[in-house]
C-alpha positions as CSV (number, residue, x, y, z in Angstrom):
1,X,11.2,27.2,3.8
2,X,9.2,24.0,4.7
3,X,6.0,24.6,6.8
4,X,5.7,22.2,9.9
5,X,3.0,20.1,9.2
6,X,0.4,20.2,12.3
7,X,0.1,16.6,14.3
8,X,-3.7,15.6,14.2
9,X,-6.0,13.1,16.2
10,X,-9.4,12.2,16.3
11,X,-11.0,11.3,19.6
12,X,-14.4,9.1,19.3
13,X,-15.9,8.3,22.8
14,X,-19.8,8.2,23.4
15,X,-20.0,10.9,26.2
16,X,-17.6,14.6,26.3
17,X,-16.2,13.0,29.6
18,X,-13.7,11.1,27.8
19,X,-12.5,13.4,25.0
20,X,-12.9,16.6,27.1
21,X,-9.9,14.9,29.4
22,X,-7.9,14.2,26.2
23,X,-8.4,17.6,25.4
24,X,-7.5,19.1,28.5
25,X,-4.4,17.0,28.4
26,X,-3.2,18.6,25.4
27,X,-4.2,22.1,26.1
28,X,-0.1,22.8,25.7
29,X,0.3,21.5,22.7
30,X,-0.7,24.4,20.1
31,X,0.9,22.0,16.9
32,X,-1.3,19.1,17.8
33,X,-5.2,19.6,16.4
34,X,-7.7,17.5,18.2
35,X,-11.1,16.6,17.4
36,X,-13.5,15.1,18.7
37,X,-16.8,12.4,18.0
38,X,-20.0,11.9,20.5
39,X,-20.3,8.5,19.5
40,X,-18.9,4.8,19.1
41,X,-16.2,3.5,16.5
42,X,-19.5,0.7,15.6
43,X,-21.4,3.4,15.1
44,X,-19.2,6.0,12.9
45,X,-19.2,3.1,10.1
46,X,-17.6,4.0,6.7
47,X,-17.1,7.6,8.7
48,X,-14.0,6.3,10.6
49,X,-12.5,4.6,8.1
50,X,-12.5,7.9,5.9
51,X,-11.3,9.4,9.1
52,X,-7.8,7.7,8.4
53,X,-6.8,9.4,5.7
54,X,-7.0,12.7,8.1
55,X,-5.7,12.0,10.9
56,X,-2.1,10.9,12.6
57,X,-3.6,9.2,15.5
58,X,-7.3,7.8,16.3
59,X,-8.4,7.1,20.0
60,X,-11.3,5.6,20.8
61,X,-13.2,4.0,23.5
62,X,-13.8,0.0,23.4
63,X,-14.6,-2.8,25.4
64,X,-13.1,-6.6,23.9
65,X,-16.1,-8.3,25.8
66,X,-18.4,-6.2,22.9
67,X,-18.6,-7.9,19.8
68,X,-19.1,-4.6,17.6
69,X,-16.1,-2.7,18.8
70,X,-13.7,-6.0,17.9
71,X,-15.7,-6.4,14.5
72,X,-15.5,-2.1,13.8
73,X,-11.7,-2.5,14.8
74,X,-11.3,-5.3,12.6
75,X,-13.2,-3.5,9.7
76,X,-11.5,-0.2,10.1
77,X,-7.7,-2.1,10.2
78,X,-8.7,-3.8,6.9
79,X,-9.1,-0.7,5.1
80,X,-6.1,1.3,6.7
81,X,-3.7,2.3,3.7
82,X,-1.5,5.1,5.5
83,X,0.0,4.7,8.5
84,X,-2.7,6.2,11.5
85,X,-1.8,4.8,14.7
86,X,-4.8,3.2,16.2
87,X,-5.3,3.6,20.0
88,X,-8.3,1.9,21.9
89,X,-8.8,3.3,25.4
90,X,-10.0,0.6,27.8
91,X,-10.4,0.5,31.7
92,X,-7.2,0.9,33.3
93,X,-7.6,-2.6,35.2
94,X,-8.2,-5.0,31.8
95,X,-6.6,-8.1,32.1
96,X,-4.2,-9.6,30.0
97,X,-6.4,-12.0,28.0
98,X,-8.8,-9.0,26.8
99,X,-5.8,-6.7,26.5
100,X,-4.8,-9.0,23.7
101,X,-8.5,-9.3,22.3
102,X,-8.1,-5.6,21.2
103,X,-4.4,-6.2,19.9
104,X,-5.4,-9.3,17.7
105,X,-8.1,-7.3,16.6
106,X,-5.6,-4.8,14.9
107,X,-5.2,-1.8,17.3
108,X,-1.4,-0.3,17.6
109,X,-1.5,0.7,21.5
110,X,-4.0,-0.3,23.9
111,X,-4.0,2.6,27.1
112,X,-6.7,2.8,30.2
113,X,-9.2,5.7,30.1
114,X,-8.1,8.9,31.1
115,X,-9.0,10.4,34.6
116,X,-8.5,13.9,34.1
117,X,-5.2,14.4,35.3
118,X,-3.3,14.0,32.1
119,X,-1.4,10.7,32.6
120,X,-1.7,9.4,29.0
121,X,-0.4,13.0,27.6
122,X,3.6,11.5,27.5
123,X,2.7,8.3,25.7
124,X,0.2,9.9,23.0
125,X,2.8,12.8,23.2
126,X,5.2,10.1,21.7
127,X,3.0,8.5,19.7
128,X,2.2,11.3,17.3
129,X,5.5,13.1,17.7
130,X,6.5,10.0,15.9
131,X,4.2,10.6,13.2
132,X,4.6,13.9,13.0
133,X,8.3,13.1,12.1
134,X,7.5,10.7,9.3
135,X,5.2,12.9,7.8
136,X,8.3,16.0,7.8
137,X,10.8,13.5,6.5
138,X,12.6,13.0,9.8
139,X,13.9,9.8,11.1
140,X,12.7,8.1,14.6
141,X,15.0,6.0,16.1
142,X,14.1,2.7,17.1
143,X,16.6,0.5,18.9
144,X,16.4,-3.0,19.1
145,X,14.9,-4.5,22.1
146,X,15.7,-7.8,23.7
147,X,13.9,-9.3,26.3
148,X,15.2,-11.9,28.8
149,X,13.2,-14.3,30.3
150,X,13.9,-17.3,32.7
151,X,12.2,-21.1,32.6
152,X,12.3,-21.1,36.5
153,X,13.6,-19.6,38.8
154,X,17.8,-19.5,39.6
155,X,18.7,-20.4,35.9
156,X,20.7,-17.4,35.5
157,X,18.8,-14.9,33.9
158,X,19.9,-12.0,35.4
159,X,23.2,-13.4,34.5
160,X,22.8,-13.2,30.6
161,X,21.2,-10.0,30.7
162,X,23.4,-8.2,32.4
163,X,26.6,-9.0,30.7
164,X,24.7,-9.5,27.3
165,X,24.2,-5.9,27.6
166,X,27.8,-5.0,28.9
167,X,28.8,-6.8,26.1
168,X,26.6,-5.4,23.8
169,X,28.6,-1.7,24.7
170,X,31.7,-3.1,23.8
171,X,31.1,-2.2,20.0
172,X,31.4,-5.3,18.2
173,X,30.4,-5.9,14.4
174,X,28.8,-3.4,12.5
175,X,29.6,-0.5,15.6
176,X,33.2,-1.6,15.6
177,X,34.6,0.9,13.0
178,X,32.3,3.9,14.6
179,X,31.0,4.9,17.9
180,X,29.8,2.3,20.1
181,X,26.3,1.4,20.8
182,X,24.0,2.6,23.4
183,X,22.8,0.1,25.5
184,X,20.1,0.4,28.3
185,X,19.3,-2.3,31.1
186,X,16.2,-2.6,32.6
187,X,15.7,-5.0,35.6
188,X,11.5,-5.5,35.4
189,X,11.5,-8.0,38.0
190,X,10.0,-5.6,40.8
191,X,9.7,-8.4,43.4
192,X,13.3,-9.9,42.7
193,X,15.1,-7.9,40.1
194,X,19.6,-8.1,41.4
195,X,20.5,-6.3,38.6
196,X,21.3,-3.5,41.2
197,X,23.2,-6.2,43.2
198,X,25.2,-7.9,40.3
199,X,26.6,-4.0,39.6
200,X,27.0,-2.9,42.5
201,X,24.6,-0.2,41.7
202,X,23.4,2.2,45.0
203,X,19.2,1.9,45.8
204,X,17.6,2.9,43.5
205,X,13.6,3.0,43.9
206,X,12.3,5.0,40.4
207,X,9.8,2.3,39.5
208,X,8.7,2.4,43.0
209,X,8.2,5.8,42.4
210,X,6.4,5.8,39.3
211,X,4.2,2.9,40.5
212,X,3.5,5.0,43.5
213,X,3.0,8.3,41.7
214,X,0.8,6.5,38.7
215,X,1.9,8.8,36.2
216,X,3.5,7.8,32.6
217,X,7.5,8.5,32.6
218,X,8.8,10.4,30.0
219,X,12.7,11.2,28.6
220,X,13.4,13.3,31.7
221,X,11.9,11.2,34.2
222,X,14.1,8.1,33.3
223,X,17.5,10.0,32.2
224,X,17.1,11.2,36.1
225,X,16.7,7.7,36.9
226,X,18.9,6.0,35.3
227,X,22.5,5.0,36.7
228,X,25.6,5.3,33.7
229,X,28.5,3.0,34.1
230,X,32.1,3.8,32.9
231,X,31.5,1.4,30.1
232,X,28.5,3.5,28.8
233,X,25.9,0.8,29.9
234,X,22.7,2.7,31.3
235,X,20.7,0.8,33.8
236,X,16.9,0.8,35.2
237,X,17.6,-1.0,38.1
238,X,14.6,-3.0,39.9
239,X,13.0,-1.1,43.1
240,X,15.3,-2.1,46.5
241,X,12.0,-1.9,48.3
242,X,9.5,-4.6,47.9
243,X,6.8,-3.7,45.1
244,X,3.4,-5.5,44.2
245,X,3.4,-7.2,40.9
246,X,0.1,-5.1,39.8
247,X,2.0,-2.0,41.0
248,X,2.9,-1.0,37.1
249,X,0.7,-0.3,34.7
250,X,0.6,-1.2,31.0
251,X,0.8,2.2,29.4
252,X,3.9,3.3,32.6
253,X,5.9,0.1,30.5
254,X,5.1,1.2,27.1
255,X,5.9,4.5,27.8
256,X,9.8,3.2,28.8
257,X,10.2,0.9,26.1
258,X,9.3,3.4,23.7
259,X,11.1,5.9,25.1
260,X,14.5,3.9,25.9
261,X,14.3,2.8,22.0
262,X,14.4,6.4,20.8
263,X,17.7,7.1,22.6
264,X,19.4,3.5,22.5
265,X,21.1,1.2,20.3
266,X,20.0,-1.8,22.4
267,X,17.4,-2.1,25.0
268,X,17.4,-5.3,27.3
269,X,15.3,-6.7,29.6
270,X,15.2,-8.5,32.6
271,X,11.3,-9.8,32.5
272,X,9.9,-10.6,35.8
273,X,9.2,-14.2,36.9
274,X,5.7,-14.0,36.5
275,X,3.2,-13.8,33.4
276,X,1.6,-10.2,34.9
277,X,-0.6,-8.2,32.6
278,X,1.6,-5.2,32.2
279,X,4.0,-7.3,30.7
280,X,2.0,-6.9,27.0
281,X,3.9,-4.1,25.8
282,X,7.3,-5.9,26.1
283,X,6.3,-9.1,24.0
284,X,4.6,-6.7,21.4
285,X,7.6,-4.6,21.2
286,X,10.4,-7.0,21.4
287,X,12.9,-8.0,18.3
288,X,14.2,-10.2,19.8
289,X,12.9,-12.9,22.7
290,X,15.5,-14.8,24.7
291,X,14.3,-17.8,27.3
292,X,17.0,-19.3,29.8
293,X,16.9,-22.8,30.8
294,X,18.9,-25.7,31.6
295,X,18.3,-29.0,30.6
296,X,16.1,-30.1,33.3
297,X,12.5,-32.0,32.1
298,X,10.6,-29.2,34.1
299,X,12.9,-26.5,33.2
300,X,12.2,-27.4,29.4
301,X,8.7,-27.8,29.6
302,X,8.4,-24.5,31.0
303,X,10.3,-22.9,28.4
304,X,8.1,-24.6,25.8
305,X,5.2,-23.5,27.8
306,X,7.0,-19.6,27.9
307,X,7.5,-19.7,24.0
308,X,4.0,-21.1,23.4
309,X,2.8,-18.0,25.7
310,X,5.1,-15.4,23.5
311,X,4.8,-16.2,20.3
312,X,1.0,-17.1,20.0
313,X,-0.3,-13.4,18.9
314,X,3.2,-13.2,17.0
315,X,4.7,-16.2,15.7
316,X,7.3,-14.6,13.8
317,X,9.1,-13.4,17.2
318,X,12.5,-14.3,16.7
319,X,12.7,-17.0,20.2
320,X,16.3,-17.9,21.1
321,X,17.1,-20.6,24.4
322,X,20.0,-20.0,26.1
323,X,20.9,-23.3,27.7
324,X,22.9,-22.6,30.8
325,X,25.0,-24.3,33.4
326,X,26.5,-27.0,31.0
327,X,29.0,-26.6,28.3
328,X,28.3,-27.1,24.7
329,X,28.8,-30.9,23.9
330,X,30.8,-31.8,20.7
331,X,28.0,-33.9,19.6
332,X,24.2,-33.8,21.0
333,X,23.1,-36.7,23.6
334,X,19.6,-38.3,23.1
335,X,18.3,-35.9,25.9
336,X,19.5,-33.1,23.7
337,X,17.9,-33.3,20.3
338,X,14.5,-34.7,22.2
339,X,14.8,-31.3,24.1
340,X,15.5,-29.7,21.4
341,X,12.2,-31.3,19.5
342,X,10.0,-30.3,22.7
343,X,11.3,-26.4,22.2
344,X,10.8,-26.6,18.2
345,X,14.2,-24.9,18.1
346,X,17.9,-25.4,17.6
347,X,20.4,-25.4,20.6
348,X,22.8,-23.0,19.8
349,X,23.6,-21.1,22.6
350,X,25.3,-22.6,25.6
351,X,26.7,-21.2,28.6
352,X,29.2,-23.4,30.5
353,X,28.9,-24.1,34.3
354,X,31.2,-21.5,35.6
355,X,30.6,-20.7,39.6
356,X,34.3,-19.5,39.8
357,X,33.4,-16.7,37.4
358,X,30.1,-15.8,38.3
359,X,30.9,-15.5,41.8
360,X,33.8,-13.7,41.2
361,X,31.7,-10.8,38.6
362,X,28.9,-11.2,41.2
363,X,31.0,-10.7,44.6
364,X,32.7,-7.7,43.3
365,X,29.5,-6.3,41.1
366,X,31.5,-6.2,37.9
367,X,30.6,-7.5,34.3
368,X,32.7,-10.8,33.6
369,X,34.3,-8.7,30.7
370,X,35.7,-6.8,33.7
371,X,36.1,-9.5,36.7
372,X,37.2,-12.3,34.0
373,X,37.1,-11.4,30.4
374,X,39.2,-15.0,29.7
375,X,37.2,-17.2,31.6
376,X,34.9,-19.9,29.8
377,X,31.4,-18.3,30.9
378,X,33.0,-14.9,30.1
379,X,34.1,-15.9,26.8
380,X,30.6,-17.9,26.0
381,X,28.8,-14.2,27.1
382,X,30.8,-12.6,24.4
383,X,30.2,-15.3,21.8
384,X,26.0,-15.0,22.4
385,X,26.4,-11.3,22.0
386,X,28.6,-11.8,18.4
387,X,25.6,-14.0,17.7
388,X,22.8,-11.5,18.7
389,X,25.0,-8.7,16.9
390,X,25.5,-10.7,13.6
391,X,21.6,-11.5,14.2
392,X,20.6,-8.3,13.8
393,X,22.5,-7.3,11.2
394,X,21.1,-9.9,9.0
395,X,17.6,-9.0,9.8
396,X,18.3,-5.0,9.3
397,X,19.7,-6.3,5.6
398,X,16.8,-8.3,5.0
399,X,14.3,-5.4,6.4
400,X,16.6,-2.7,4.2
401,X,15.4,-5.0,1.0
């Protein structure tokens, strides 16, 4: 019989305060072996990256304003040959910019200092559970996420991620001879999110509640939460009260993404309107970006402006534009293939101006594939998710290679 191999980490913080509330946080968690370091990653040298090659997961305390910590990061991701997840520990209100700073640098999750009461125990939880799994042979599931974004405001977002997601369930290509995907919508947009609108969905205030509460969700938390449709679609609705953009935290959205993509097929969505700090984890995470415009000369500058903002720490991000409100034209106008220069991408997908339809879904909070399956915007939706299906097919091939 196979022994189960004990789950490791290594905690280096100058100071016990730090690693004796890691420590704490894991009191209940007799499989997971934790030490500890008085001292800075700069200053461990060679002693950190030999540290690798013991341990699943290695937290440590850094600042990205301090050159040493970026250089020992830098130094230590250079020389990792197994796969030790690397988690720096920063102040809880770091700002986007820096946020990246320690992700260019090389880091795998970037989570605020603890405060004693636990809150990063279900996202390091997760993290070595995961490699706790590799290491015994077992398989984590990781679903595909999908994020939706809009160029400005009224384009029709919610629109494509909502029935790109109920069409998603509907089991087409490679689910179509088994059991159908599982799909989970999220509406992220705390301020203006209508997922819950569009579906008819009862208030629902969960990421009120975790904002409010400040503690990381885990499985539980969010199977409570979530609302199941009759087609199988799960969905995170946005809060029905009025929430502050800064009222998430970075390692609270992590913590659902990761989550969601252990238990789901598909993960989509709906990104808020603005470029807050929290929305990090997303764009690292994301297979898949998707950018709804219409062919407007703001509307297309912004979505260059959105790409240039998603892609710069990842330029392999797979971008697509979703041109809505106008059908596809037989052959591209002048105003087309310039827009299409701006965007540096093709113009594939086009969803027709269809107010009949979208009225119709939206008035009785049904899908289209529902309030009208045969209409033109219904029958565009189901062509984008064929395309996003056959899409990632192609690039699980390629991967499997």
């Amino acid at each position: 019989m196979a022994t189960e191999q004990k789950r490791s980490m290594l905690v280096i913080a100058a100071g016990s305060e730090v690693a004796d509330a890691i420590v704490n946080a894991f009191s209940g968690e007799h499989d997971l072996r934790i030490d500890t370091k008085d001292t800075t990653l700069a200053q461990m040298n060679g002693k950190a990256i030999r540290a690798m090659a013991d341990y699943d997961v290695i937290m440590f305390q850094a600042s990205p304003d301090d050159s040493s910590d970026i250089e020992a990061i830098q130094t230590l991701v250079s020389n990792r040959s197994n796969e030790t997840t690397l988690v720096a520990l920063a102040d809880g209100d770091i700002s986007l910019s820096k946020a990246r700073a320690l992700s260019n640098a090389g880091v795998d999750e970037v989570l605020p200092l603890p405060k004693g009461d636990g809150e990063i125990d279900a996202q390091m939880l997760r993290l070595s559970r995961k490699k706790a799994a590799r290491h015994s042979g077992g398989a984590v599931h990781q679903g595909c996420l999908i994020a939706v974004a809009q160029a400005r405001g009224g384009v029709g977002s919610t629109t494509v991620a909502v029935n790109l997601a109920d069409q998603l369930c509907l089991g087409k290509g490679r689910f179509s001879r088994g059991t159908k995907p599982k799909v989970a919508l999220v509406d992220l947009d705390l301020q203006f999110g209508t997922i819950g609108s569009f579906l008819d969905l009862g208030e629902q205030d969960a990421l009120l509640q975790l904002a409010m509460d400040g503690k990381v969700p885990d499985a539980t938390f969010l199977t409570q939460s979530m609302v199941d449709l009759p087609s199988g679609l799960s969905v995170l609705a946005a809060p029905s009260s009025f929430a502050p953009l800064d009222s998430l935290r970075s390692d609270q959205v992590a913590a659902i993404i990761d989550t969601l993509r252990e238990s789901y097929d598909f993960v989509v969505v709906d990104m808020p309107r603005a470029l807050v700090g929290w929305i990090e984890p997303i764009v690292q995470r994301a297979d898949e970006m998707m950018v709804v415009t219409d062919m407007s000369v703001s509307s297309v500058r912004h979505c260059r402006r959105l790409i240039d903002f998603f892609t710069q720490d990842n330029l392999s991000l797979p971008v697509q534009v979703v041109v809505n409100h106008q059908h596809k034209p037989l052959m591209q106008t002048r105003l087309h293939r310039e827009a299409a220069k701006v965007l540096d991408r093709k113009l594939e997908h086009w969803l027709p101006h269809d107010p009949r339809a979208a009225c119709g879904a939206a008035d009785r909070g049904k899908p289209l594939s529902v309030a009208a399956p045969r209409s033109p915007l219904g029958k565009a939706m189901s062509r984008l998710a064929r395309a996003t299906l056959s899409g990632r097919q192609l690039a699980t091939q390629q991967a499997a290679k």
